[in-house]
C-alpha positions in Angstrom: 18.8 -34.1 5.7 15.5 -32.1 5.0 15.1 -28.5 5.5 14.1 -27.2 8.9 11.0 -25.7 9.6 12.1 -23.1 12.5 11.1 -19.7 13.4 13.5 -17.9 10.7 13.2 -20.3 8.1 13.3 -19.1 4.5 13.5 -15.8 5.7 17.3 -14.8 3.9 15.7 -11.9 1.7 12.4 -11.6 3.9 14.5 -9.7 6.6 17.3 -8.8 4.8 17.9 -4.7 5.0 16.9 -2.6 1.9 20.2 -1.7 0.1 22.0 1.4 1.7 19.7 1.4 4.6 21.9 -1.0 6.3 24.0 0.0 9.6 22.6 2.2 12.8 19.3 2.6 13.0 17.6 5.9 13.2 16.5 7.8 16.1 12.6 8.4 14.9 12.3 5.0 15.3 12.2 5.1 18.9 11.3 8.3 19.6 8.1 8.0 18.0 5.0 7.6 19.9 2.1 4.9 19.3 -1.0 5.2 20.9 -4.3 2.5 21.3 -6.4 2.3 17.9 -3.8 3.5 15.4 -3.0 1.6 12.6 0.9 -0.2 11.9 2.5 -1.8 9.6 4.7 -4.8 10.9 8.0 -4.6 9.1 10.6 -6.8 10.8 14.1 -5.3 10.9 16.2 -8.1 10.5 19.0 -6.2 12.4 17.5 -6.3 16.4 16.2 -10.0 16.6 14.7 -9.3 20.2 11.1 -8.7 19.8 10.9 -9.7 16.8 7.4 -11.0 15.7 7.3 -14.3 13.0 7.4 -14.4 9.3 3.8 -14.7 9.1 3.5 -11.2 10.5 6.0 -9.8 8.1 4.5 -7.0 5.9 0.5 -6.9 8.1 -1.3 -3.9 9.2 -3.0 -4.4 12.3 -4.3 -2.2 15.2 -2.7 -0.8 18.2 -4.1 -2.6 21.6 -1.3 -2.2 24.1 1.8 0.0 24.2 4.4 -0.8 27.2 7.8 0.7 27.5 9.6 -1.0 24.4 7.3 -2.9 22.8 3.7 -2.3 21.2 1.0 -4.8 21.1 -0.8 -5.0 17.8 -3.9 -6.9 16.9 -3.9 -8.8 13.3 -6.5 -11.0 11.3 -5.0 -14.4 10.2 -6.9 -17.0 8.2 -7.0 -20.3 10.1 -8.9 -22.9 7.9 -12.3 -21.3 7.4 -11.9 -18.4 9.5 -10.4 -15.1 10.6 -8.9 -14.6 14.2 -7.5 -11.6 15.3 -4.2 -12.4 16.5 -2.8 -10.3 19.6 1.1 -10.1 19.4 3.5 -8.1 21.5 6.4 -6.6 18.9 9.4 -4.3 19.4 9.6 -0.5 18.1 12.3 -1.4 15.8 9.1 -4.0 14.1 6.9 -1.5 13.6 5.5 1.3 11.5 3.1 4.2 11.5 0.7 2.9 8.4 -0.9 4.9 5.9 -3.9 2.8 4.8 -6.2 5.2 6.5 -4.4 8.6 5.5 -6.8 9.3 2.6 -10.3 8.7 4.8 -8.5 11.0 7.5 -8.0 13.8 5.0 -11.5 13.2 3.4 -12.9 13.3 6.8 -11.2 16.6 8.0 -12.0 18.1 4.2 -16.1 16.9 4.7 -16.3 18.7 8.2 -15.0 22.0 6.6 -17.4 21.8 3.7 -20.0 20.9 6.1 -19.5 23.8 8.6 -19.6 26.0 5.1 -22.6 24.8 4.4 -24.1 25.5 7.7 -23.2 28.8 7.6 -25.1 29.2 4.4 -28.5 27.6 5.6 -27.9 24.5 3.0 -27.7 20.5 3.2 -25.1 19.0 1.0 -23.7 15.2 0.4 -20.3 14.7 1.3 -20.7 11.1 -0.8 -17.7 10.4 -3.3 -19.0 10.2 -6.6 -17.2 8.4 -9.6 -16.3 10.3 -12.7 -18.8 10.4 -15.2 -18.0 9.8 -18.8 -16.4 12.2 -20.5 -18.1 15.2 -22.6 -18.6 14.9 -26.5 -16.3 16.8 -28.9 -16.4 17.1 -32.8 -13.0 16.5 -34.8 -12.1 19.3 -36.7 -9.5 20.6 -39.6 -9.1 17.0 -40.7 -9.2 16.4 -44.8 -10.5 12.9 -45.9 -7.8 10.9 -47.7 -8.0 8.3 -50.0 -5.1 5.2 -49.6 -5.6 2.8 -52.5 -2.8 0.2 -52.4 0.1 -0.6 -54.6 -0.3 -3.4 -57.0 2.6 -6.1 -55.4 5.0 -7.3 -58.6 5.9 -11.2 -57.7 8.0 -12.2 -60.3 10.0 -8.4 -59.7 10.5 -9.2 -55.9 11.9 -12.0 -56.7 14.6 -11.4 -59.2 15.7 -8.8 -56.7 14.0 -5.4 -57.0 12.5 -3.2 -59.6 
């Protein structure tokens, strides 16, 4: 017979538990709190199979758009054919993640208001633009002595009788 195509299909290491992270789960999971707009990661825990979302979801960030009592409903882009439709899918605590993709632009943000409110306070404009590193400053190499390496004349008929 051919293989299936079903919901859990080729999913034996997908949703398998990380090694020594199998057994009870821990309490943060539930006790932590989602709210509308933040950003998860959908990472299915192959332990609890209710509200579980499909593979395809497996491993996503998406956004926050709904949070009921046990489940939280998080919106991802999927790639149909030509185009990209945000996908709205209900999935169980035990699914999800808080994600960190935005951590850095959170910090940067709360860093630029401070430097900002500095600035104000002196009477100046600055820009809170990132810029990239420019190259690197010029150096002279020093306490070296110039050496001459002239080769050593290669002996065939020696090498071949076995040494010198």
């Amino acid at each position: 017979m051919p293989a299936g195509h079903g919901l859990r299909s080729r999913t034996r290491d997908l949703f398998a538990r990380p090694f020594r992270k199998k057994g009870y789960i821990p309490l943060t999971t539930y006790l932590r709190t989602y709210k509308v707009g933040e950003h998860v990661d959908v990472k299915v825990n192959g332990a609890v199979h209710k509200g579980m979302p499909h593979k395809f979801y497996h491993g996503r960030t998406g956004r926050v758009w709904n949070v009921t009592k046990r489940a939280i409903g998080v919106e991802i882009n999927k790639q149909v054919g030509n185009r990209i439709i945000k996908k709205r899918i209900h999935v169980r605590v035990e699914h999800v993640q808080p994600s960190r993709c935005n951590e850095e632009f959170l910090q940067r943000k709360l860093n630029n208001d401070k430097l900002k409110a500095e600035a104000k306070v002196r009477g100046e404009v600055i820009s809170t633009k990132r810029q990239p590193a420019g190259p690197k400053p010029g150096f002279m190499v020093e306490g070296t002595t110039i050496e001459t390496v002239t080769p050593i004349p290669y002996d065939v008929v020696n090498d071949l009788k076995g040494g010198y």
